[in-house]
C-alpha positions in Angstrom: 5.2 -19.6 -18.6 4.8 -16.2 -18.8 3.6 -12.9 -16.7 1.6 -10.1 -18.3 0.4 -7.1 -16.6 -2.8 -5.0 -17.8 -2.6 -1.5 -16.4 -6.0 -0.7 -15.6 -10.2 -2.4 -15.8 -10.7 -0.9 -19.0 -7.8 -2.7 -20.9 -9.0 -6.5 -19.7 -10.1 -8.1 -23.3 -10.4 -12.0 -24.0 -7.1 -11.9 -26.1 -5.4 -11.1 -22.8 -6.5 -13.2 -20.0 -8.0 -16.0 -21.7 -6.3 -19.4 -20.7 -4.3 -17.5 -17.6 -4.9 -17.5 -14.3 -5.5 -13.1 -12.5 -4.8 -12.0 -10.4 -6.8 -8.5 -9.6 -5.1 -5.6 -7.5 -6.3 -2.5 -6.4 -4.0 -1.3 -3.4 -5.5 2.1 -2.6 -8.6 0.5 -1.5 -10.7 -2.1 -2.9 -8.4 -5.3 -2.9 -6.9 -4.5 0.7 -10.5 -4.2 2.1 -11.3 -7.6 0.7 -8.1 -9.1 1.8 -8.4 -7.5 5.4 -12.0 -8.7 5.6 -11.3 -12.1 4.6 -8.6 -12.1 7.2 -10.7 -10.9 9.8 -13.5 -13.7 9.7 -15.4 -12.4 7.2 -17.1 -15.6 5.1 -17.2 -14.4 1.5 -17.0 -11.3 -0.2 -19.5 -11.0 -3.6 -18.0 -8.2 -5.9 -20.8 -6.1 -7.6 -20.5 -3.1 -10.5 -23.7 -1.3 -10.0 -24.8 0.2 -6.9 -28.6 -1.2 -7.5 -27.8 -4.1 -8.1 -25.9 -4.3 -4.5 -29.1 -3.8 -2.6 -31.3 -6.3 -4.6 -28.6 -9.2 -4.4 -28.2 -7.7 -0.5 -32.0 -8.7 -0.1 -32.0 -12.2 -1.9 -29.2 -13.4 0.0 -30.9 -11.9 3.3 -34.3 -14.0 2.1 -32.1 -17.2 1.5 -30.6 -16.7 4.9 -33.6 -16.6 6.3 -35.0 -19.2 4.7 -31.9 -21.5 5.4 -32.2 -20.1 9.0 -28.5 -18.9 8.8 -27.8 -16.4 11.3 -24.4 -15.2 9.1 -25.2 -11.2 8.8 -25.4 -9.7 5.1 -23.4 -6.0 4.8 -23.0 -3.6 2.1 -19.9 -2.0 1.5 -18.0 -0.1 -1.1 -17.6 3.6 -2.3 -18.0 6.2 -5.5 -15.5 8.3 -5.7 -14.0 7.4 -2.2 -17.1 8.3 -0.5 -19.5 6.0 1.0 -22.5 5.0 -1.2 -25.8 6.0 0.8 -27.5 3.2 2.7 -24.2 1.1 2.5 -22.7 -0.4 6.3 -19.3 0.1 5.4 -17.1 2.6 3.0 -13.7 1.5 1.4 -11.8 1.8 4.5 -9.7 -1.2 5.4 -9.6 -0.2 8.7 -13.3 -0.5 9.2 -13.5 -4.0 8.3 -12.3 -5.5 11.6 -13.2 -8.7 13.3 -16.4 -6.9 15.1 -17.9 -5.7 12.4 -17.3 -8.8 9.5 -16.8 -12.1 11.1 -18.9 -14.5 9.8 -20.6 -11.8 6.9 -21.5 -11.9 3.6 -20.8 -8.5 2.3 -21.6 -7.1 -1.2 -19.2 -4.7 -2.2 -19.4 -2.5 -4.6 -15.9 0.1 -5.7 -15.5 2.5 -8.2 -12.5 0.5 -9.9 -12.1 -2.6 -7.5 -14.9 -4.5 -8.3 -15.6 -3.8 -11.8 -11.8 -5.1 -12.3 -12.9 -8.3 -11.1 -15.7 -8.2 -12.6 -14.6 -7.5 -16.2 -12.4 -11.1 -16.1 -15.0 -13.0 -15.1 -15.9 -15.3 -17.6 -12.6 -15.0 -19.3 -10.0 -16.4 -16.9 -9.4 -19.7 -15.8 -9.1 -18.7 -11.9 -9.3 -15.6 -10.8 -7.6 -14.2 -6.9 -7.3 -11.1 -4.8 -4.0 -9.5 -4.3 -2.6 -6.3 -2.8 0.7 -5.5 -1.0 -0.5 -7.1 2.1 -0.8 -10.9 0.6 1.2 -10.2 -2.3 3.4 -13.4 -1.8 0.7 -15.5 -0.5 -1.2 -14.5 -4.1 2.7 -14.9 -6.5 3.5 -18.2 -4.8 -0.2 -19.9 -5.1 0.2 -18.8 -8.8 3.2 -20.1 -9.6 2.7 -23.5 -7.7 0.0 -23.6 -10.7 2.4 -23.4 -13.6 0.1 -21.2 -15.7 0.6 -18.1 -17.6 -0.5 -15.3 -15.5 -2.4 -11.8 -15.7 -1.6 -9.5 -13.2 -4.7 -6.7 -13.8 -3.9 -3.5 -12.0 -7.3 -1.6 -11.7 -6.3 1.8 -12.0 -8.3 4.7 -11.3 -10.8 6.1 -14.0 -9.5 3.8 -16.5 -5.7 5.4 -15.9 -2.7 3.6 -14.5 -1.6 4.2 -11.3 1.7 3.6 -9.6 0.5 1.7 -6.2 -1.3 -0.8 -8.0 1.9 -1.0 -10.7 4.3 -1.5 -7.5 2.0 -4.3 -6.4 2.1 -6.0 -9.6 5.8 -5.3 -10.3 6.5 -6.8 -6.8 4.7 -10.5 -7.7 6.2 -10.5 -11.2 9.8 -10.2 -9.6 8.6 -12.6 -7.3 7.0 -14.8 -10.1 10.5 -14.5 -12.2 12.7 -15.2 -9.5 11.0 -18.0 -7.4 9.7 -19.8 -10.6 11.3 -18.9 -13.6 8.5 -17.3 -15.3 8.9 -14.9 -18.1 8.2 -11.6 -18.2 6.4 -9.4 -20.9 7.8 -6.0 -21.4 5.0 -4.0 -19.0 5.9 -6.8 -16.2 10.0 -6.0 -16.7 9.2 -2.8 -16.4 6.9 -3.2 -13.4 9.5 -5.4 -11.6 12.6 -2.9 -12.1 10.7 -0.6 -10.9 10.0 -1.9 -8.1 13.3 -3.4 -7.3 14.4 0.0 -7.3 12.1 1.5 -5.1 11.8 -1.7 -2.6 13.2 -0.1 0.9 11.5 3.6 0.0 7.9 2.9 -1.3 7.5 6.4 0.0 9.9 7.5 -2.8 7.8 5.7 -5.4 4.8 7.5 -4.2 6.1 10.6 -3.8 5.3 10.6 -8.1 1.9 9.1 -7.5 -0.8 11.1 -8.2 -3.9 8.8 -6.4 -1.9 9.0 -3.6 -1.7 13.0 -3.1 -5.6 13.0 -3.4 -6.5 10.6 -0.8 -3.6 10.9 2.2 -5.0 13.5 3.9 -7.7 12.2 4.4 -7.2 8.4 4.1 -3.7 8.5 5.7 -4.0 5.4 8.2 -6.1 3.2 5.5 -2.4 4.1 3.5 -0.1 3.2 6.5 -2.0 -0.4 6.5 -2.4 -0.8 2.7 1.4 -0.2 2.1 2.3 -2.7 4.5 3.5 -6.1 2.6 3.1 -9.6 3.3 1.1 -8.8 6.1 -1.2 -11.8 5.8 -0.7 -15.2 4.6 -4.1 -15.1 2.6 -5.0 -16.3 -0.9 -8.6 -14.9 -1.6 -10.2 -16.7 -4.7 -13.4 -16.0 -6.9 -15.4 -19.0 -7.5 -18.2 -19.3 -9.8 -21.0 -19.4 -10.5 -22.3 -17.6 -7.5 -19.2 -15.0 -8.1 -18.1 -14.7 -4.1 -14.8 -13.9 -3.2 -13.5 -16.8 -0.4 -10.6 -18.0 1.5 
């Protein structure tokens, strides 16, 4: 069995995730938010590309609600660019997602790398999970108690790597390697050594990171919680067809 790693949304083809099971990361935000909101009550998470196309599903699952008589609220959340899409409930912020304002919602998200990630191995992969430094264990061990090959798909930023989301992935490969014997393609050695090496000082790591100078002054606390590992014991799947993101 082996572990791959695809640096960022744009590099997911067929070729590579076809016949493994992904898991999608994107530490800095859009992964953490759905793995705090699942953790916090919330009942599914639907992961959406286009911004239209949030408020139209938004609607039809308020109308099926409705006509269900299902009281569960339906929120919007998600970013371009870091910034809160207008008419959306919630931005990107993990911290925002607490038990008040998600438990028992449906929200529609919609990220400028997060989502699309997911979106773009739909279809491909056999199963496809949620991971980020706080369920990263949770995510390595479900996937190795599988005995599949494995795709760890970093989302990047823009279509460029990024070293949180490497760190992440480096951190479930070693896991994956050690705990289960998997094998390791080159970009998942590298990955792992990595991140072996920088283990006890993530700081050090992202001292180098350039996503992380442009959002901590401003996003400093969402940081603090996103860096912090194994903080839930959470394994957040897709399931199809209706594409929602559950516990």
């Amino acid at each position: 069995m082996q572990v791959d790693i695809i640096t960022t949304a744009a590099e997911v083809t067929p070729e590579r995730v076809r016949g493994r099971n992904v898991a999608v990361i994107d530490v800095f935000r859009a992964t953490s938010v759905i793995v705090t909101a699942l953790g916090n009550g919330a009942r599914e998470i639907i992961p959406v590309t286009g911004v239209e196309e949030s408020f139209r599903l938004r609607d039809q699952i308020e109308q099926a609600h409705r006509t269900a008589g299902d009281p569960g609220p339906v929120l919007l959340g998600g970013e371009r660019n870091t910034v809160i899409i207008d008419g959306f409930d919630l931005d990107n912020s993990p911290l925002r997602y607490t038990p008040q304002a998600v438990r028992d919602a449906t929200v529609v998200m919609s990220t400028t790398n997060g989502t699309r990630a997911v979106n773009c191995a739909r279809g491909l992969a056999d199963e496809i999970y949620i991971a980020a430094l706080l369920n990263a264990d949770a995510v390595a061990r479900r996937l190795g108690e599988l005995e599949k090959d494995v795709a760890l798909v970093c989302s990047g930023r823009h279509d460029r790597f990024t070293v949180e989301d490497s760190l992440c992935a480096g951190m479930m490969a070693r896991y994956l390697n050690l705990r289960y014997a998997y094998e390791l393609s080159d970009i998942a050695w590298w990955c792992a050594d990595v991140y072996g090496r920088y283990e006890d000082d993530l700081q050090g790591a992202l001292d180098h990171c350039l996503h992380y100078h442009t959002i901590r002054e401003r996003w400093g606390a969402d940081i603090a919680w996103c860096l912090r590992r194994n903080e839930l014991e959470i394994v957040p799947k897709l399931y199809e067809p209706e594409g929602g993101i559950r516990l």
